[in-house]
N, C-alpha and C positions, 0 to 999 in steps of 0.2 A: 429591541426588535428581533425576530428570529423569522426562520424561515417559510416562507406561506406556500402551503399546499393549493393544488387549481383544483379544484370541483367544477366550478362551474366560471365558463368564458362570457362574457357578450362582446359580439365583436359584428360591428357597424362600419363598412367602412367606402368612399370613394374610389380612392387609388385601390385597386383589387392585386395590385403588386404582388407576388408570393404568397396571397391569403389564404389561398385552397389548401395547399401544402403545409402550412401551417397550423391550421384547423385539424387539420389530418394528425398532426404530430399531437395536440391539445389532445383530438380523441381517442389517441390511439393510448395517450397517458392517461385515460380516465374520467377526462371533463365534459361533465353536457355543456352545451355549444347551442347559444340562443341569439339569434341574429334578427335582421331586419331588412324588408324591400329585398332590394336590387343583392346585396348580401347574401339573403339566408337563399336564392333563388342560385343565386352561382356555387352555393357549396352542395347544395344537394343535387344541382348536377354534378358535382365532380361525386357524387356518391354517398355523400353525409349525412348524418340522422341531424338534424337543424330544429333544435323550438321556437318558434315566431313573437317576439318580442308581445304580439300583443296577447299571444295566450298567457304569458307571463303578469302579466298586467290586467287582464280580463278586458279593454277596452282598443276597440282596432284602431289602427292606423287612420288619421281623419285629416282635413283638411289640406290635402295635396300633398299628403307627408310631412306639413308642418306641426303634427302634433301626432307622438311616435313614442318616443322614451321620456318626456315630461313628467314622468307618475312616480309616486310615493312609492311602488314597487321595486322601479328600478334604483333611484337615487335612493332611499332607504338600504336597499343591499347596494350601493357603494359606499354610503356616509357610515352605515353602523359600525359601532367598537366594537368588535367581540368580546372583549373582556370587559364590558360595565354590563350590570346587570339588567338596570333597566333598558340599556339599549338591546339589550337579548331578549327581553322581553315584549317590547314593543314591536319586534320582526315576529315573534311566535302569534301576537295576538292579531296583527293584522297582516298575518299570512305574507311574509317579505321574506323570502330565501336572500342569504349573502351574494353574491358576485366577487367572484377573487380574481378575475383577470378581465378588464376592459380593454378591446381592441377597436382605435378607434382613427381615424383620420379625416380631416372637413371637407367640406362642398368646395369645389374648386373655383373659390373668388376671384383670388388673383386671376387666376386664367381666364375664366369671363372677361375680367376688365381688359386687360392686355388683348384680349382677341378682337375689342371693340361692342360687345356687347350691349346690348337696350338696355336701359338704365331700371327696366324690371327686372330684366332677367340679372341682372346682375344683382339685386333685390333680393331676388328668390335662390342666388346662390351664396347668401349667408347663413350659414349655419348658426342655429341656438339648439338643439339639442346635444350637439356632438359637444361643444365647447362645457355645456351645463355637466356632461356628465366624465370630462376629460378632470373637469376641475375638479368635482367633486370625489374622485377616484385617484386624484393626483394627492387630494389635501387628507384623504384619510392610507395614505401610500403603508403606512403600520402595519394593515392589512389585506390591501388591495397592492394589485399591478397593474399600471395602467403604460398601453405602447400606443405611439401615438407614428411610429416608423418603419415600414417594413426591413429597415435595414437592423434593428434590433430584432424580428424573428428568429432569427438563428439563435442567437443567443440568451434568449429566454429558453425557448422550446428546448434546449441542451438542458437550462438549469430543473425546468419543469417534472425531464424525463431522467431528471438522478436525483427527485424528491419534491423542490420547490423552489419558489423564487426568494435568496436572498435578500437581504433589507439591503445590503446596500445596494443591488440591483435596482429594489423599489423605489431607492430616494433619488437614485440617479438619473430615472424614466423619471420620475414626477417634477424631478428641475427640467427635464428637458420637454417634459408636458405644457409647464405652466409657461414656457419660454419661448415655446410653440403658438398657445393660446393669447397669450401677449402680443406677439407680431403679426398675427390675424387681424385681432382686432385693429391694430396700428394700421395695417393693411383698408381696413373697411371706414376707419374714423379719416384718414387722409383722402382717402376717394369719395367720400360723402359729404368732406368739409369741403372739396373742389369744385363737387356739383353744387355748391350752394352760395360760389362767388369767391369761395379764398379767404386772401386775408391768413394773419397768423392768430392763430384759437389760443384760448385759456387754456387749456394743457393739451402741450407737444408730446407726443411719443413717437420713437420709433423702434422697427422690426425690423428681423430680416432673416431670411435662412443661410445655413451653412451651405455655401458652394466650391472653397476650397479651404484646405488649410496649405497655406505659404511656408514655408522652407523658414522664414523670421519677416521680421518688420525692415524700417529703413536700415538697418543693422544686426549683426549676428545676435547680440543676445536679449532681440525683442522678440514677443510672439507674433504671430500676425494671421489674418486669414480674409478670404474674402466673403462678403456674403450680402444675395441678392434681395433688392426690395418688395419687385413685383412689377417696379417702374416697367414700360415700354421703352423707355428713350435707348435709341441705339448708341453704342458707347464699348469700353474696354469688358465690362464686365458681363454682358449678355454678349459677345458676338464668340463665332465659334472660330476656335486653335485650328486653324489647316492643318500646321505643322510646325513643328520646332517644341522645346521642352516646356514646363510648366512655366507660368508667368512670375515673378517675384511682386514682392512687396509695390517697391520703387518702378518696375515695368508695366505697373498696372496703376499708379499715381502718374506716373508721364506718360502712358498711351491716352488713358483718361484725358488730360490736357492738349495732346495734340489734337484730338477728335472733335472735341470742344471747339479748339478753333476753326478745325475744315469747317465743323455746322453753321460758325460764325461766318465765314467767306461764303457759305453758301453750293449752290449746284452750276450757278449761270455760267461759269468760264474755267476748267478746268484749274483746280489748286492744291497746291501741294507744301504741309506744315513740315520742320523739323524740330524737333523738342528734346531739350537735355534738361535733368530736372527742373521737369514742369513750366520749362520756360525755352519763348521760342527761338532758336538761334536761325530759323529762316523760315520765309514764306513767302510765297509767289505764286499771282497767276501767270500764265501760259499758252500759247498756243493748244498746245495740247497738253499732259502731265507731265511727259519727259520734258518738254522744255518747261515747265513749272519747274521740275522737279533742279533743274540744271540752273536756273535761277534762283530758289531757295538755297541750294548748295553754296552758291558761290559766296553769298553774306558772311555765315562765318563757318568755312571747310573746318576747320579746327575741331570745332565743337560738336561738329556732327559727327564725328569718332565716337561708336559706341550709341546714336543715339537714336530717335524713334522718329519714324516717315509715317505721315498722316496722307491719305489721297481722299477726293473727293469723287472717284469714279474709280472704275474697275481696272486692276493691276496688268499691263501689258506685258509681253515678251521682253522687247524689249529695254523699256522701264525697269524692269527685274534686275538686268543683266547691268543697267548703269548701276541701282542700285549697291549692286554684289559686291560693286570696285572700295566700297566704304562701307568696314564693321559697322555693321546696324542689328541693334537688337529686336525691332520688332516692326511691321508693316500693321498699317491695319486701315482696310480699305473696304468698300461697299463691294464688292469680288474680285475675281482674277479668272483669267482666264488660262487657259491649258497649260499653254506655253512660258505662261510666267510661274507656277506653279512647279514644273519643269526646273526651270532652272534654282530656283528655292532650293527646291528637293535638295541640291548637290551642296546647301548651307545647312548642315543639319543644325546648328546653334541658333537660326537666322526663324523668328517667329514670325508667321502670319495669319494674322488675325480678318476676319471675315464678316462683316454687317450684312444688316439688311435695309439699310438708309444712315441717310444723315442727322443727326440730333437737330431740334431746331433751334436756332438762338431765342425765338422768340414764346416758346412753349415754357410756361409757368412752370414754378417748382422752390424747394427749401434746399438753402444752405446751410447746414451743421458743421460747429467749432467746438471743439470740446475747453472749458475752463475750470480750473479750481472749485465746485462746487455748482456745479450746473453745465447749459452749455448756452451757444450764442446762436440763434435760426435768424437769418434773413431770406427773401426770395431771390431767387436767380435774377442775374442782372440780364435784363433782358431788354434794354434800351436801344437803339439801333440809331444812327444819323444818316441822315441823308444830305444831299447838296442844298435842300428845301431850310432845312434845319439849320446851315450855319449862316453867321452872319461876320461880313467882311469889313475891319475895322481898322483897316490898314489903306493907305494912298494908293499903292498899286493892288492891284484888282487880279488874281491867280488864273489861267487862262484854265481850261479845261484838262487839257493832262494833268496840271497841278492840283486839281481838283480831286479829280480819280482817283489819284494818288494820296491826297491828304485822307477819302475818306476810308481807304484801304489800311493806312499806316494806324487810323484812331480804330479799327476796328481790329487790328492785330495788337496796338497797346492794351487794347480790353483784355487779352490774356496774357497780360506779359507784367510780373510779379512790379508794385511801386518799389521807390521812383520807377515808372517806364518813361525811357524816350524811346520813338522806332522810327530810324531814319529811312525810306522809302522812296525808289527812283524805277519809274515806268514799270507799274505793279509788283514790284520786289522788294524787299525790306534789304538793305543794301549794310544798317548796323545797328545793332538791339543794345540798348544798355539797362539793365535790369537790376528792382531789387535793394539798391543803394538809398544809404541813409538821406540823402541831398540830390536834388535833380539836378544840378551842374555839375556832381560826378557820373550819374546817370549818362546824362549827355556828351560828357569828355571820354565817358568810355566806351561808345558808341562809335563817337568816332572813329576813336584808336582802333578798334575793329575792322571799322571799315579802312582801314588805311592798311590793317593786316591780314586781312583779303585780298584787297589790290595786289598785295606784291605775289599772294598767294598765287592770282590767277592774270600774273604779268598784265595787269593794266598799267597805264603813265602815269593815271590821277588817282586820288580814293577816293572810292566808289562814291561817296557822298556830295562828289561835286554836280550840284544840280536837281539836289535832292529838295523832299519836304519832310518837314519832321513832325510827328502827333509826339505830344507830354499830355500822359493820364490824368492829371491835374494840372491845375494853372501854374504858372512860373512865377512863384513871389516874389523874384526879383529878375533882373534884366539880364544879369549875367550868363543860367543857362541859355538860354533863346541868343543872345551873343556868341556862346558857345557853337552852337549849333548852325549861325551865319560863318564865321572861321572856319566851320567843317566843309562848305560848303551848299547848304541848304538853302533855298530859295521863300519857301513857304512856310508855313507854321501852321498846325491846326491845335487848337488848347482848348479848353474849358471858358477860361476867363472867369474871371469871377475875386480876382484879387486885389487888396486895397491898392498896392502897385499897378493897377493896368493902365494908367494913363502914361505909366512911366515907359512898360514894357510895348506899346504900340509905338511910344515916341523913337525907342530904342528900335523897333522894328524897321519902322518907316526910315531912320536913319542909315538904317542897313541895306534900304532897299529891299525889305523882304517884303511879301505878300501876309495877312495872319485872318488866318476865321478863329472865332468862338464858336464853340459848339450850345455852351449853356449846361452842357452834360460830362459828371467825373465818372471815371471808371479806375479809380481803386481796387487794385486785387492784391490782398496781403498772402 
C-alpha cells in the first residue's frame, strides 16, 4: 500500500464537531468537497464551494432523506480498485469519479434512545446510508480513507497537507470504522430486541465506545479502559467526576457495586452502602444519611479504610465532614450540595462522583462473563422479596422488626459475593461474611467481625447479639444457621429449598430461632 492523494472528499456528517475547519484544510489542499443536507448547508456557510451529493449521482435526495448516498455512484467511487483494469473501466463507462476521503459520522441513536425518545423517532434515527458507506470505504481502506472521528481531523489534514494519507493511517481508521459500525449496530439490535419482549437472542453482541483509557486493570501490568454502552442506567460510568483525579480500574468495579446496591435499598428511607472490593462491608438505613451513614460504618470500621460511600440522596455538609475522618476513595451520590463540596475540595485524592438518579433494581438488562472461548449472558437479577413472598416454617413466628430486617439483610446478600451471610440488627448490617468456599465459614466470619466492631466501637456485646441473618442460598446443613444462633441471631431468612430442610427448621426451632423461606437464590459469583 502506499500513499493516497485526496482529490476528492465526501463528507456527511451529524456531529458537525470541528467539520468546517477541516473542510477548509481538505480545500485549501486541493480537494473538491461533496457533501449532503444539513452538511454541504453548514460549510458553505462558513464560505466553501460544496457539490451536492445529488448532483454527483444525478438523482436527489428523496424520501425524507432516507435515500441520499445509496447509488452506484457513490459506492462504486468507494469500492473501486484503482489498479484492476476492469474496475477502471467500469467507473469510466458509467461515469463513477473515485472518492478518496469519506468523512462520516451516524444519526444519533443512542441519544434518541437515552433521551426517551418515540419508538419512530428512534426508527428514523438509524442510520443505513452512513453505515453502508463507512463500510464500504473502510473495506476498500487500499485506497480510500475513511474517518469516522472528529478527533482524528487533525491528524489526517496534517498527513493530507505534506502529500497524502498513509496506509497505515488507512488501516488504522478502517479498524476503527468497522468497530464503530459494529457497536451501532449492537446498539440498535439490543434496543429493538427490548422492544419486542427480551429474552436472550440467537446472536449476542456487544459495543461500546471509548470513554477512558485507565492508568491499567485490577493490576499494574494489565491494560484497561472504560467504555460506554449507550445504556441510560445511572451508575459509575455515566455519572460525572465533581472532583478528585481519574477513576482506576478497581474504582470503578467497586463504585459500580456500591451504587447497585443503594438502587437495590431503594429512595424510601435514606441509605448508605460501604464497599471494599466489590463487596459490602456496611449498609444502613437511617434517619437521615449521616446517621445511615454512622451505622454502615460501625459494621466493619476496618474495612472501610480506603473504601467506596454509596448514598441514596444528595451529599450534605455535614455528611462530608464525617466522611473526611475515614480514607475514602470515592463518594458517589445523586448530588451534593455547596457546602459538602466545600469541604471535598480540601481532599483533593477524595472522588466525587455525581448521578442523576438511582438505577433500578428492577429494570431488565444482560450480564456478560468472559470464558475460554465465548462468553456467558444472563439477565440482571432483578427479583425482589417482599414480606408477602416469605413463608414461615419455624414454631416461633418473627415479630415485625424482625421482619424488616430479615428483608433488608436478603436484599444486601443479593450483592454480596457467595457464600453470603449478612448479619442485620435494626436496619444495619452489623457482619458481612463473603465470598467463602462453605457457608459455615461465611457465617463464622461474619461473626468474628461483628465481635471486631464491637470492641472497635466499645459496645459490651457483639453487635450480632439480637440479630437476623439472610444466607444467599439455602443451608445444606444445620451447622451454619447454628452458627449463626451462637453468634447471637434471632431470625433466619434463606432460600430453602434443600434436601436437609426438615433437619435445619428442626435445628432452628430447637434454637428458638424464628426462619422464613423466601423460595428465591441470589447467587453472585
Amino acid at each position: 500500500m502506499t500513499t493516497t492523494a485526496i482529490r476528492r472528499a465526501l463528507i456527511s456528517v451529524s456531529d458537525k464537531t470541528g467539520v468546517e475547519a477541516f473542510a477548509r484544510r481538505l480545500a485549501g489542499a486541493g480537494a473538491e468537497l461533496v457533501s449532503t443536507g444539513g452538511t454541504a448547508k453548514a460549510m458553505r456557510a462558513a464560505g466553501l464551494d460544496v457539490r451536492d451529493v445529488a448532483e454527483l449521482t444525478g438523482f436527489p435526495e428523496m424520501m425524507d432523506g432516507r435515500i441520499k448516498t445509496l447509488h452506484p455512484r457513490v459506492h462504486g467511487g468507494l469500492l473501486a480498485l484503482r489498479d484492476k483494469d476492469d474496475h477502471v473501466s467500469a467507473m469510466k463507462e458509467h461515469d463513477i469519479g473515485a472518492i478518496d476521503l469519506l468523512v462520516v459520522n451516524l444519526y444519533p441513536f443512542e441519544e434518541t434512545v437515552r433521551g426517551g425518545g418515540a419508538f419512530a423517532d428512534c426508527i428514523e434515527n438509524i442510520d443505513i446510508g452512513g453505515p453502508a458507506m463507512i463500510r464500504a470505504a473502510a473495506k476498500n481502506h487500499d485506497f480510500v480513507c475513511v474517518v469516522t472521528d472528529p478527533a482524528d481531523y487533525e491528524g489526517v489534514a496534517v498527513e493530507i497537507e505534506a502529500g497524502g494519507v498513509s496506509a497505515e493511517t488507512r488501516r488504522r481508521l478502517a479498524a476503527k470504522a468497522f468497530a464503530m459500525t459494529a457497536a451501532y449496530d449492537s446498539a440498535i439490535a439490543e434496543w429493538l430486541h427490548a422492544e419486542t419482549g427480551g429474552g436472550l437472542p440467537r446472536h449476542f453482541s456487544v459495543g461500546g465506545r471509548l470513554q477512558q483509557e485507565l492508568r491499567y486493570g485490577e493490576n499494574p501490568h494489565q491494560e484497561a479502559a472504560l467504555y460506554l454502552t449507550g445504556a441510560a442506567r445511572p451508575g459509575a460510568a455515566t455519572a460525572e467526576l465533581a472532583q478528585g483525579k481519574a477513576l482506576s480500574y478497581n474504582n470503578l468495579n467497586d463504585t459500580d457495586a456500591a451504587y447497585e446496591l443503594i438502587g437495590e435499598l431503594g429512595a424510601a428511607q435514606p441509605a448508605v452502602a460501604i464497599i471494599k472490593h466489590a463487596n459490602p462491608c456496611g449498609a444502613a438505613l437511617g434517619g437521615d444519611l449521616l446517621d445511615a451513614y454512622e451505622k454502615a460504618l460501625r459494621c466493619d470500621p476496618v474495612s472501610a479504610f480506603g473504601g467506596i460511600v454509596a448514598l441514596n440522596g444528595p451529599l450534605t455538609e455535614a455528611l462530608a465532614a464525617k466522611i473526611t475522618e475515614v480514607f475514602t476513595e470515592v463518594v458517589i451520590a445523586p448530588g451534593a450540595d455547596d457546602g459538602a463540596r466545600a469541604v471535598f475540595a480540601k481532599k483533593k485524592n477524595l472522588r466525587l462522583l455525581l448521578t442523576d438518579g438511582l438505577p433500578s433494581p428492577e429494570a431488565a438488562g444482560a450480564l456478560l462473563r468472559p470464558i475460554a472461548g465465548g462468553f456467558l449472558v444472563q439477565s440482571r437479577d432483578t427479583k425482589r422479596i417482599t414480606a408477602d413472598d416469605l413463608t414461615i416454617v419455624t414454631k416461633r413466628q418473627p415479630d415485625d422488626r424482625e421482619i424488616a430486617d430479615m428483608l433488608f439483610a436478603f436484599r444486601v446478600a443479593k450483592h454480596v459475593k457467595s457464600n453470603a451471610i449478612v448479619y442485620v440488627k435494626d436496619g444495619a448490617t452489623v457482619g458481612v461474611g463473603a465470598g467463602q468456599m462453605s457457608r459455615l465459614d461465611s457465617s463464622r466470619i461474619a461473626a468474628r467481625k461483628a465481635v471486631d466492631a464491637a470492641e472497635a466501637c466499645g459496645a459490651s456485646a457483639p453487635l450480632t447479639e439480637g440479630s437476623v441473618v439472610a444466607s444467599d442460598a439455602f443451608f445444606p446443613f444445620a451447622d451454619g444457621l447454628l452458627a449463626a444462633a451462637e453468634a447471637g441471631a434471632r431470625a433466619v431468612i434463606q432460600p430453602g429449598g434443600s434436601i436437609r430442610d426438615e433437619e435445619v427448621i428442626a435445628a432452628a426451632d430447637e434454637a428458638g430461632l424464628a426462619m422464613a423461606f423466601t423460595g428465591v437464590r441470589h447467587f453472585r459469583h
